[in-house]
N, CA, C, O and CB atoms as a CASP TS submission, in Angstrom:
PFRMAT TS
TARGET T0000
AUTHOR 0000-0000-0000
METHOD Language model
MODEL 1
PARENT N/A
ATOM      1  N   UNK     1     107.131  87.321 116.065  1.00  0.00           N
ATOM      2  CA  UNK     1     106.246  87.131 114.939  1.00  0.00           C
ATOM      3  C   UNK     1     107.017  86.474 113.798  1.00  0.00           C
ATOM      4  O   UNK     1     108.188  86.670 113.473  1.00  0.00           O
ATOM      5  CB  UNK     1     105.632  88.473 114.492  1.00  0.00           C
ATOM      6  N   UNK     2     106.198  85.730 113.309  1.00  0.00           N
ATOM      7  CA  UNK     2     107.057  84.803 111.780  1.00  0.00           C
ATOM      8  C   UNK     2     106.003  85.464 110.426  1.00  0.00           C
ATOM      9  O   UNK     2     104.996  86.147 110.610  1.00  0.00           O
ATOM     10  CB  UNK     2     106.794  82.303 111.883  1.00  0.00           C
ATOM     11  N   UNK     3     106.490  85.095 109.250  1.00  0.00           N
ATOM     12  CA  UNK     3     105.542  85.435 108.336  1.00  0.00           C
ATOM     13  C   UNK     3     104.113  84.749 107.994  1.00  0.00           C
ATOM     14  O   UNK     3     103.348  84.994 107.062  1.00  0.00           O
ATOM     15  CB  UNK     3     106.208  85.427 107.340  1.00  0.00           C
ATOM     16  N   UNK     4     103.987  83.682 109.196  1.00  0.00           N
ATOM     17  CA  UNK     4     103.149  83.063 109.060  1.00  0.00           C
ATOM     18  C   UNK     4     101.883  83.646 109.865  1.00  0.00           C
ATOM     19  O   UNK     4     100.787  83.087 109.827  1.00  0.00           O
ATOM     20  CB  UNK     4     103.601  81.905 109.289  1.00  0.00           C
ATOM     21  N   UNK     5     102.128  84.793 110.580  1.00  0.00           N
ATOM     22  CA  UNK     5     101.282  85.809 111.565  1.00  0.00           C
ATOM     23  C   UNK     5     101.118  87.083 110.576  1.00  0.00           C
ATOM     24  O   UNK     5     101.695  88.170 110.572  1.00  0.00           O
ATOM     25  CB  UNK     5     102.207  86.278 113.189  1.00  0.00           C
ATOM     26  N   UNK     6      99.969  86.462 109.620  1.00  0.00           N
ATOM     27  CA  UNK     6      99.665  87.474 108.690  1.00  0.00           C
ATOM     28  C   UNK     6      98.727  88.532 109.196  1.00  0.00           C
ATOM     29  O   UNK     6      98.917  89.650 108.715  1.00  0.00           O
ATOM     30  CB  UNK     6      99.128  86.878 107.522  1.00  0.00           C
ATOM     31  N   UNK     7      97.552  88.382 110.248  1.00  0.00           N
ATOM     32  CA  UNK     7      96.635  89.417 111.131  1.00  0.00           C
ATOM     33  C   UNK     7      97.391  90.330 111.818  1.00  0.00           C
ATOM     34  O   UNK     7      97.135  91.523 111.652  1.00  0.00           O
ATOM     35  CB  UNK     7      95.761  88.756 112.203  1.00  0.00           C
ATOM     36  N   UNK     8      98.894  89.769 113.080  1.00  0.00           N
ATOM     37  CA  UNK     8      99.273  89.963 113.885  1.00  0.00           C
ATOM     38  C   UNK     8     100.096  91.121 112.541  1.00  0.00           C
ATOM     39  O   UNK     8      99.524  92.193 112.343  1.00  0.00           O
ATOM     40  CB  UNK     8      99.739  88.765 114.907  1.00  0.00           C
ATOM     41  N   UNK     9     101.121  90.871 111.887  1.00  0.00           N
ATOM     42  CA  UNK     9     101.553  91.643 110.913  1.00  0.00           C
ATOM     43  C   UNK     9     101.340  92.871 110.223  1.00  0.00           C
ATOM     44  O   UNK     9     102.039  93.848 109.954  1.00  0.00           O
ATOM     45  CB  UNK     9     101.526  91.123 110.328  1.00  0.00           C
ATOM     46  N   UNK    10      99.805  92.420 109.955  1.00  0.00           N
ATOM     47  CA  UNK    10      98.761  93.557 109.676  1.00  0.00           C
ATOM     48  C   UNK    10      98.390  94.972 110.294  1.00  0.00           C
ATOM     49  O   UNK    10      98.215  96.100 109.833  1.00  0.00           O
ATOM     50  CB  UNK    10      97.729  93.001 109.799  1.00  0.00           C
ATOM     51  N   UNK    11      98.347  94.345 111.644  1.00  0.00           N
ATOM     52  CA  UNK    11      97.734  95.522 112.915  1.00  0.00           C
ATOM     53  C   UNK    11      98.991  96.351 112.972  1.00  0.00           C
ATOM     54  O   UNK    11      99.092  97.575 112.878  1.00  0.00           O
ATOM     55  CB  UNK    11      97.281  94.791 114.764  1.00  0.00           C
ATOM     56  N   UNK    12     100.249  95.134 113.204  1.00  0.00           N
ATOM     57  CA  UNK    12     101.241  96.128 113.324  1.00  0.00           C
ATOM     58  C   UNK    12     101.928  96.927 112.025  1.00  0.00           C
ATOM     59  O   UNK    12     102.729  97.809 112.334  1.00  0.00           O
ATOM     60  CB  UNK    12     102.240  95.463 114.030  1.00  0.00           C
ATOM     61  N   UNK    13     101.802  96.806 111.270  1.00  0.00           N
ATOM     62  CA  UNK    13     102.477  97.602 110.423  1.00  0.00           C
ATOM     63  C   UNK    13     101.368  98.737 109.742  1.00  0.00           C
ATOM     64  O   UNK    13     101.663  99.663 108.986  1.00  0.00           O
ATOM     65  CB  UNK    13     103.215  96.624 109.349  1.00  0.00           C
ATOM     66  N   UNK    14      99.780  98.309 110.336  1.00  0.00           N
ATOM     67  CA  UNK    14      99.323  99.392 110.293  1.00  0.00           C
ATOM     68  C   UNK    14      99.033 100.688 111.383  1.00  0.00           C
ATOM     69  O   UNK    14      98.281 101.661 111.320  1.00  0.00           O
ATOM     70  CB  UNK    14      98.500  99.009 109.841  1.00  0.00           C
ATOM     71  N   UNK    15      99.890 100.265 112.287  1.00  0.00           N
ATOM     72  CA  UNK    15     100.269 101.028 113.641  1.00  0.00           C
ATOM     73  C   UNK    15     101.441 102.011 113.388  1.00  0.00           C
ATOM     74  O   UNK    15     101.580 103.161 113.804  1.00  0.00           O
ATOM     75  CB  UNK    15     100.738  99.949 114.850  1.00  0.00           C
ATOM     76  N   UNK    16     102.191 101.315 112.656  1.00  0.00           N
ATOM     77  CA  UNK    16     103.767 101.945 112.684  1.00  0.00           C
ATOM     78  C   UNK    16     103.490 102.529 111.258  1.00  0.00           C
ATOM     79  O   UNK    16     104.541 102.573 110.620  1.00  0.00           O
ATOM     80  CB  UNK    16     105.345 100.681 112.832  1.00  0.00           C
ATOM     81  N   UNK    17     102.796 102.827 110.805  1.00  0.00           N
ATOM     82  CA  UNK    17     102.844 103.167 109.201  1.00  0.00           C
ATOM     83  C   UNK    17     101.168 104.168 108.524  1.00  0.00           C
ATOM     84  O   UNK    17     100.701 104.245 107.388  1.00  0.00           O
ATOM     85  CB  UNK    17     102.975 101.233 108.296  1.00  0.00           C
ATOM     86  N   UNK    18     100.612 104.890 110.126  1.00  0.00           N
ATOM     87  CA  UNK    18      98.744 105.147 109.674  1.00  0.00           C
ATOM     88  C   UNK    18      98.715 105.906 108.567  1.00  0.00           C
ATOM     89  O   UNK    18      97.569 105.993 108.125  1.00  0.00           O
ATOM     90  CB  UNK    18      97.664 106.079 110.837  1.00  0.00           C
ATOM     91  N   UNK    19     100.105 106.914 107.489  1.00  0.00           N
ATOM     92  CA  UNK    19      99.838 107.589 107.042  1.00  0.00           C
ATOM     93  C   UNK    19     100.202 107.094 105.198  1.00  0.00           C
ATOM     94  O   UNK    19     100.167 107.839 104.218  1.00  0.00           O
ATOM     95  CB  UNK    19     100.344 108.623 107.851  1.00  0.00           C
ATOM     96  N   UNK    20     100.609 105.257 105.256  1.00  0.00           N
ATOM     97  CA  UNK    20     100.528 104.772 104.003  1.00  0.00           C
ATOM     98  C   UNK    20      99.152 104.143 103.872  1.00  0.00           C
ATOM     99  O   UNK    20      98.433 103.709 104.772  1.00  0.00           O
ATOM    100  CB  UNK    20     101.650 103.838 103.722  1.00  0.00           C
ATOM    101  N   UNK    21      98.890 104.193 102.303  1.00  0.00           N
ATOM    102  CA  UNK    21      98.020 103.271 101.879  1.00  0.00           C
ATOM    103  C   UNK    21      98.459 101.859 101.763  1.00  0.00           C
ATOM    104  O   UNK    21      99.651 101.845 101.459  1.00  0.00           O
ATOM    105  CB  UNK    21      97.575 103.677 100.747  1.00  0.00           C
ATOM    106  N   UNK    22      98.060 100.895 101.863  1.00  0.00           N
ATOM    107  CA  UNK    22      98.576  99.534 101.432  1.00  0.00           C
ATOM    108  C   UNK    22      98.546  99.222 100.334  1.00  0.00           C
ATOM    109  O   UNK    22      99.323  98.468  99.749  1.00  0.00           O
ATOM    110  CB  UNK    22      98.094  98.592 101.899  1.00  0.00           C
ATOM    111  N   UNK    23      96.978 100.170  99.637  1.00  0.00           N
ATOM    112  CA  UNK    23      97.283  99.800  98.083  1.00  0.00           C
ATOM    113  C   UNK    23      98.676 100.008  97.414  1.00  0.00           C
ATOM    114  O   UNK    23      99.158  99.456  96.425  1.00  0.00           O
ATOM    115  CB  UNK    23      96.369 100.619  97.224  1.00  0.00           C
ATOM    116  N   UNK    24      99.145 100.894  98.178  1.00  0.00           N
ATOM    117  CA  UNK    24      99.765 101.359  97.201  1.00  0.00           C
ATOM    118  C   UNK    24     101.376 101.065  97.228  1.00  0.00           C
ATOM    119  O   UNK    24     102.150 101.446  96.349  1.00  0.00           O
ATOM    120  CB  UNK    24      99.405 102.711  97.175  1.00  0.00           C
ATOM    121  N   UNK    25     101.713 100.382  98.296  1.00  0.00           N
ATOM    122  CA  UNK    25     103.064 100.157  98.780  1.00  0.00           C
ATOM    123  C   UNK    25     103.614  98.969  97.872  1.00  0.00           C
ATOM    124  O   UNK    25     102.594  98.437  97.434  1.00  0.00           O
ATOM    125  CB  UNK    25     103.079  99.801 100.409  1.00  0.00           C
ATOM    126  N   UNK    26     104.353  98.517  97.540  1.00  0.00           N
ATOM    127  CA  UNK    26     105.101  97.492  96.663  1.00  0.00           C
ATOM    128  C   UNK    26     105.632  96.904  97.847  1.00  0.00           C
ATOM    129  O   UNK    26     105.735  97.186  99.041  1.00  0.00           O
ATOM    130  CB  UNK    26     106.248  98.015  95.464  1.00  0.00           C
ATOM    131  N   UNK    27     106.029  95.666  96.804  1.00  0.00           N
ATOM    132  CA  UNK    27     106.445  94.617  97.855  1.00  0.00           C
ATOM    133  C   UNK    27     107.812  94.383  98.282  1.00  0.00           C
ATOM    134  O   UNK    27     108.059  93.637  99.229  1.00  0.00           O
ATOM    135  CB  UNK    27     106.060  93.414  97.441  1.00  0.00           C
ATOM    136  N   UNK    28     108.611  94.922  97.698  1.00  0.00           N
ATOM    137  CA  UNK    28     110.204  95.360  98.503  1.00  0.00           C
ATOM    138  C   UNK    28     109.892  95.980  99.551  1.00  0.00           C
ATOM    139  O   UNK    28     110.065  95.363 100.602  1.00  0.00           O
ATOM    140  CB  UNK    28     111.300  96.392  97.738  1.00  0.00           C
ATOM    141  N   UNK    29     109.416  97.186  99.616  1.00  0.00           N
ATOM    142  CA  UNK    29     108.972  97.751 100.698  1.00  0.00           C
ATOM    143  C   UNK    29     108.122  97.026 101.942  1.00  0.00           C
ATOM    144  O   UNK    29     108.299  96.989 103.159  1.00  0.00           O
ATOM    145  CB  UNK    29     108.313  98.678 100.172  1.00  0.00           C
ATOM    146  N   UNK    30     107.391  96.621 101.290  1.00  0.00           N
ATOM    147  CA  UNK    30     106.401  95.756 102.555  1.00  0.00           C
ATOM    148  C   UNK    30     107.455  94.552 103.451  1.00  0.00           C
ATOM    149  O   UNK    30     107.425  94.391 104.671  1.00  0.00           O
ATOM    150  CB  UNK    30     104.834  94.621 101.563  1.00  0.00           C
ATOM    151  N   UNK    31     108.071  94.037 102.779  1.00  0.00           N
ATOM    152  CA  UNK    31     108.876  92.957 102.991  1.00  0.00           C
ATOM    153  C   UNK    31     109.941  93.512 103.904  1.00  0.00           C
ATOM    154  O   UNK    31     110.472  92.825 104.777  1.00  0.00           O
ATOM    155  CB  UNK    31     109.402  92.342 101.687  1.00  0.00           C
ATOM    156  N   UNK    32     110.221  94.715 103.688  1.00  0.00           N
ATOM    157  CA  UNK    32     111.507  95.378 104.381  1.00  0.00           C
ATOM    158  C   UNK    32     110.957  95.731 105.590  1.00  0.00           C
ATOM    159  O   UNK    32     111.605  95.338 106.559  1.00  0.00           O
ATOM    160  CB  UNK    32     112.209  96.692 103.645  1.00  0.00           C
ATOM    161  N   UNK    33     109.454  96.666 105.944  1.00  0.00           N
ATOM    162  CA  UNK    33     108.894  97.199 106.656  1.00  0.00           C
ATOM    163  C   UNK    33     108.506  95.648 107.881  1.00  0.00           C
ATOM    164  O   UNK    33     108.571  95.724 109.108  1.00  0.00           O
ATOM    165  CB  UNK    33     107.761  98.101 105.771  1.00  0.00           C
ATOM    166  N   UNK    34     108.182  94.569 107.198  1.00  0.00           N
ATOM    167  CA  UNK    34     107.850  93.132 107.425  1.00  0.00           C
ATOM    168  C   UNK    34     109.283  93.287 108.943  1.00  0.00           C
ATOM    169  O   UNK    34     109.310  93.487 110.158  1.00  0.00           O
ATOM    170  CB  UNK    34     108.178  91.749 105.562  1.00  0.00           C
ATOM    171  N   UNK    35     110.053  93.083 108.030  1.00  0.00           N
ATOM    172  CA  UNK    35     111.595  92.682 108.622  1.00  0.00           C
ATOM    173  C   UNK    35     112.109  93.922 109.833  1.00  0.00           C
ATOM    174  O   UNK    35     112.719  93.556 110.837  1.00  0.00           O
ATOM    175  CB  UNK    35     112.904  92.695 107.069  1.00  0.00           C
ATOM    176  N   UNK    36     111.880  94.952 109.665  1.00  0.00           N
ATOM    177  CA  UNK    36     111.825  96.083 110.456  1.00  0.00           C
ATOM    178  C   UNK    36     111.248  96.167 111.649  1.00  0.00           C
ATOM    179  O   UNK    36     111.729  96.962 112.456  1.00  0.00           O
ATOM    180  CB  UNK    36     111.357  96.908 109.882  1.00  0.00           C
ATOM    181  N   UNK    37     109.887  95.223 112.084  1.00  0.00           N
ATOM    182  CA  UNK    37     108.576  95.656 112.743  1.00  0.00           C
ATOM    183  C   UNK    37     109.841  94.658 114.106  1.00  0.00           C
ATOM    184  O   UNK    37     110.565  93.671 113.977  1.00  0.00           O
ATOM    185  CB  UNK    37     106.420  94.915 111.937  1.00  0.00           C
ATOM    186  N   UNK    38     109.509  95.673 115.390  1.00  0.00           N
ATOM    187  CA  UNK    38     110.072  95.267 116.580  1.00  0.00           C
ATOM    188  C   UNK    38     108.920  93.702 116.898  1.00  0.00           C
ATOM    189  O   UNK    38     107.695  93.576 116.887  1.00  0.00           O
ATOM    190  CB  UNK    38     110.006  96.787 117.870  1.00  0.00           C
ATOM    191  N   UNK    39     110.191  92.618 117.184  1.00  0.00           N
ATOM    192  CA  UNK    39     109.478  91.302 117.867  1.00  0.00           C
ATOM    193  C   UNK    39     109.305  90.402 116.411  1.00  0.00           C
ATOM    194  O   UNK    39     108.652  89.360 116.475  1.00  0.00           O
ATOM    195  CB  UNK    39     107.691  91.714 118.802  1.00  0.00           C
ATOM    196  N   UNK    40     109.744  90.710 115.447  1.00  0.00           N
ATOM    197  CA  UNK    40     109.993  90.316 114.061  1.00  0.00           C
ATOM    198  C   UNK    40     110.925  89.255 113.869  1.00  0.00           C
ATOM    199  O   UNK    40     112.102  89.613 113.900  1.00  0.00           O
ATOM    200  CB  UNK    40     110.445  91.391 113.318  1.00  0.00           C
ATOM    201  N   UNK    41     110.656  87.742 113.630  1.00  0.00           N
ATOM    202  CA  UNK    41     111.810  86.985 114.000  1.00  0.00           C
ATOM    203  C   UNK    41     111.900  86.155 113.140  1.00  0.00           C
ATOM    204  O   UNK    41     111.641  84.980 113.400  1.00  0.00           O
ATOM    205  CB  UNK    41     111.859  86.406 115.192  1.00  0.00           C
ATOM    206  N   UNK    42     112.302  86.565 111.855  1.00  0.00           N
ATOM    207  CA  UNK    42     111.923  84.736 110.583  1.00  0.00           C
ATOM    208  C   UNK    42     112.556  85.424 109.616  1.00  0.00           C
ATOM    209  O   UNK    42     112.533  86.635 109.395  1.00  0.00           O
ATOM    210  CB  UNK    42     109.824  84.009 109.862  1.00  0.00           C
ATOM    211  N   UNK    43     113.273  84.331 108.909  1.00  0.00           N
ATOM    212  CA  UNK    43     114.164  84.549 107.743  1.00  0.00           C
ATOM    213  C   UNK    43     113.854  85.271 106.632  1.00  0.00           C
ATOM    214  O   UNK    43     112.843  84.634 106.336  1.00  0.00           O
ATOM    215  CB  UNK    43     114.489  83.496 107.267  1.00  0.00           C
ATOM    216  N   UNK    44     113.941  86.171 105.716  1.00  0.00           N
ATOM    217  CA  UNK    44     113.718  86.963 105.425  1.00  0.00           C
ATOM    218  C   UNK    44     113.522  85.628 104.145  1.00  0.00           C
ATOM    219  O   UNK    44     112.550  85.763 103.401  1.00  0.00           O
ATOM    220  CB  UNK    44     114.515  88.267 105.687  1.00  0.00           C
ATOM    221  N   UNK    45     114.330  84.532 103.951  1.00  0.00           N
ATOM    222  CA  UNK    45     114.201  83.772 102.973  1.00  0.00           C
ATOM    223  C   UNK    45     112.971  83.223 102.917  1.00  0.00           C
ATOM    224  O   UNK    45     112.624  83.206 101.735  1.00  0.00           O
ATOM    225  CB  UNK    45     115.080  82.941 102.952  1.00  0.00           C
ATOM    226  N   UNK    46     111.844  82.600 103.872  1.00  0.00           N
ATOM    227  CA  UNK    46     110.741  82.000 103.652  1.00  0.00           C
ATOM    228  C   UNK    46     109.800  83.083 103.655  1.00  0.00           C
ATOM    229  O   UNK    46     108.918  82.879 104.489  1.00  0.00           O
ATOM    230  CB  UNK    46     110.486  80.952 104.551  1.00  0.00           C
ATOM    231  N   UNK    47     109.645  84.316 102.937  1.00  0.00           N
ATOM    232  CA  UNK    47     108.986  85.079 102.744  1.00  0.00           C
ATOM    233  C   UNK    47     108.666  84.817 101.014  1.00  0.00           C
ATOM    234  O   UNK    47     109.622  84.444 100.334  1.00  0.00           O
ATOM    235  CB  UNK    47     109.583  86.283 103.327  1.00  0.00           C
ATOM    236  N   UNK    48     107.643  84.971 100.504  1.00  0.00           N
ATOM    237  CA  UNK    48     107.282  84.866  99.436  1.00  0.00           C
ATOM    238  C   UNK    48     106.283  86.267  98.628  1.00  0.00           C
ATOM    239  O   UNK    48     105.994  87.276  99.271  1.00  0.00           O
ATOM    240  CB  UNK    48     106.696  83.598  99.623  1.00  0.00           C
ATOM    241  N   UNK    49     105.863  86.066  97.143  1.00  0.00           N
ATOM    242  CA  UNK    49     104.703  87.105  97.063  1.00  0.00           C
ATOM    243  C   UNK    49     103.535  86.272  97.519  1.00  0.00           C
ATOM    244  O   UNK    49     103.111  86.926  98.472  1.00  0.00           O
ATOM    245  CB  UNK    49     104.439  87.784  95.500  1.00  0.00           C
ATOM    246  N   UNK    50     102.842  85.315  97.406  1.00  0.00           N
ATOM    247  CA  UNK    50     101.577  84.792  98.345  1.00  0.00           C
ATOM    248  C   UNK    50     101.885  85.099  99.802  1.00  0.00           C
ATOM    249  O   UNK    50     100.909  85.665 100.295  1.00  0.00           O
ATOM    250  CB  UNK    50     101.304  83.086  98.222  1.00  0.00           C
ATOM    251  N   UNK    51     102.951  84.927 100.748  1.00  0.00           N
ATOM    252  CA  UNK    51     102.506  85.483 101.964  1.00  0.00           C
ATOM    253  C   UNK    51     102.529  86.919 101.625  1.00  0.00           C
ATOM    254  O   UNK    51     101.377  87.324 101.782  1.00  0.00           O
ATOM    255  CB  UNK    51     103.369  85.094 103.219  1.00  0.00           C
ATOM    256  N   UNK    52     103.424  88.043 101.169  1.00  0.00           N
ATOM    257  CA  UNK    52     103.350  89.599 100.850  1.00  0.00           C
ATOM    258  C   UNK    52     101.968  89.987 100.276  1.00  0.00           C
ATOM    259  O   UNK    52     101.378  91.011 100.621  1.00  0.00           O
ATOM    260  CB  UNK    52     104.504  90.040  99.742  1.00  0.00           C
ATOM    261  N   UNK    53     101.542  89.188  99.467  1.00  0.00           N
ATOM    262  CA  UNK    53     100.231  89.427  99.356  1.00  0.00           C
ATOM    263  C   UNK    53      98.789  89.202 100.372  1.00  0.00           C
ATOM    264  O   UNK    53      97.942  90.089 100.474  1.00  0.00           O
ATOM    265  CB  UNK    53     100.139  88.816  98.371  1.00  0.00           C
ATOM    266  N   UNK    54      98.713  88.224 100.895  1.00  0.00           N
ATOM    267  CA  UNK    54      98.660  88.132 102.192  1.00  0.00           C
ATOM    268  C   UNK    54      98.209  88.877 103.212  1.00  0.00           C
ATOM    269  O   UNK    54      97.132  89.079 103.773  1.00  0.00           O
ATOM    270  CB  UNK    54      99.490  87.987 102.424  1.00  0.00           C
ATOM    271  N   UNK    55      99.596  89.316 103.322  1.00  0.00           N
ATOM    272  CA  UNK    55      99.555  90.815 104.511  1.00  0.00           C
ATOM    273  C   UNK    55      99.297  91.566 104.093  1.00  0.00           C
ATOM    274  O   UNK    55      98.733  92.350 104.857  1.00  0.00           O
ATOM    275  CB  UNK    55     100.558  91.450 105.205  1.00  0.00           C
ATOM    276  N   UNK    56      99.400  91.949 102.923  1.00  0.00           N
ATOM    277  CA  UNK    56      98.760  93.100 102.061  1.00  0.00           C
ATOM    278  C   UNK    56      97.067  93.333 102.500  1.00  0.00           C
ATOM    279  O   UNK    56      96.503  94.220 103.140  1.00  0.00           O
ATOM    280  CB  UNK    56      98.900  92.614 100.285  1.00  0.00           C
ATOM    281  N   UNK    57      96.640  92.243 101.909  1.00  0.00           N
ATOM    282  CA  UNK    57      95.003  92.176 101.759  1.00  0.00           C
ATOM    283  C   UNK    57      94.765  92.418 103.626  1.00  0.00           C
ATOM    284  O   UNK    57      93.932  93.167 104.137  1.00  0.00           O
ATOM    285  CB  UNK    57      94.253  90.206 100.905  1.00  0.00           C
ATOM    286  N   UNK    58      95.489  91.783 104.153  1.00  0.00           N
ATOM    287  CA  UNK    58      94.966  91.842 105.956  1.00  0.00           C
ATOM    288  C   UNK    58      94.979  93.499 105.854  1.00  0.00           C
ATOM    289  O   UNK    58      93.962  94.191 105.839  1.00  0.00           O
ATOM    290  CB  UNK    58      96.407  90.997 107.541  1.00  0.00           C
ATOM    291  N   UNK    59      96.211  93.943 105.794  1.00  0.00           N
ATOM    292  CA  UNK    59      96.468  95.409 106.275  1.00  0.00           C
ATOM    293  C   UNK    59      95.073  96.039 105.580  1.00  0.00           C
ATOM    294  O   UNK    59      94.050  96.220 106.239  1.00  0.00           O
ATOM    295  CB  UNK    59      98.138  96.187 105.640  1.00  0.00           C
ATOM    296  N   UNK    60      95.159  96.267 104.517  1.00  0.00           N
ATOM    297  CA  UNK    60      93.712  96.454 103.757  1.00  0.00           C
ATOM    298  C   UNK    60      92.211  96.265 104.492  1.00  0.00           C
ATOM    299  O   UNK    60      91.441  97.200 104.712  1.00  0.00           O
ATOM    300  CB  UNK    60      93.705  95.380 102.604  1.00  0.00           C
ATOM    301  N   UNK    61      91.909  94.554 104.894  1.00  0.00           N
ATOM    302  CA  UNK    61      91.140  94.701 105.486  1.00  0.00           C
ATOM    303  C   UNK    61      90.766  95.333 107.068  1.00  0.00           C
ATOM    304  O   UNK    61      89.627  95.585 107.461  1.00  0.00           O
ATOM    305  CB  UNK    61      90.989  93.864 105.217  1.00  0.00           C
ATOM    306  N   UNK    62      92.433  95.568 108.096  1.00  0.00           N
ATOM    307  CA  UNK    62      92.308  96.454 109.070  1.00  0.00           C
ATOM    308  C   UNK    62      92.398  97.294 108.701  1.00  0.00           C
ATOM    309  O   UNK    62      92.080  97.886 109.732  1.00  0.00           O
ATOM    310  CB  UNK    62      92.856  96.480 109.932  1.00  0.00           C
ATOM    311  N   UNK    63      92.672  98.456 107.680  1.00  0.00           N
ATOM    312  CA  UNK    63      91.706  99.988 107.793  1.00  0.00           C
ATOM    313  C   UNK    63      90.372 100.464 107.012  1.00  0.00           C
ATOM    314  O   UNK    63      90.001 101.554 106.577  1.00  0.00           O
ATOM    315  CB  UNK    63      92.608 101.129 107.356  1.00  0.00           C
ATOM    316  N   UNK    64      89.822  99.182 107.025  1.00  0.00           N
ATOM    317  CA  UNK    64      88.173  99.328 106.606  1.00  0.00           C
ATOM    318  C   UNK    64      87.769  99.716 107.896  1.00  0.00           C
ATOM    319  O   UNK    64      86.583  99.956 108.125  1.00  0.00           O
ATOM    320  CB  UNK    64      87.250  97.864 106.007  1.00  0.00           C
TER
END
């Protein structure tokens, strides 16, 4: 996965994580959790806040 697999990102870090909110997580954290997720493969440098935000809103919209 690259940061450009913002859905794929989503599912998974709302797999590995069912007992955070997304609202509520900051974006050091997300970014770290990002970099953490097994099959995770992209520079931690072309990560930005528009993609962190991003995955944010996905994760959000997978636990509606």
């Amino acid at each position: 996965m690259r940061w450009t697999d913002i859905s794929e990102l989503a599912v998974e870090l709302a797999e590995a994580h069912p007992e955070v909110d997304p609202l509520k997580i900051n974006f050091v954290d997300l970014m770290n959790w990002v970099l953490a997720l097994p099959g995770f493969d992209d520079d931690a440098k072309h990560c930005g806040e528009k993609i962190l935000e991003a995955i944010q809103q996905a994760w959000i919209d997978e636990m509606a």
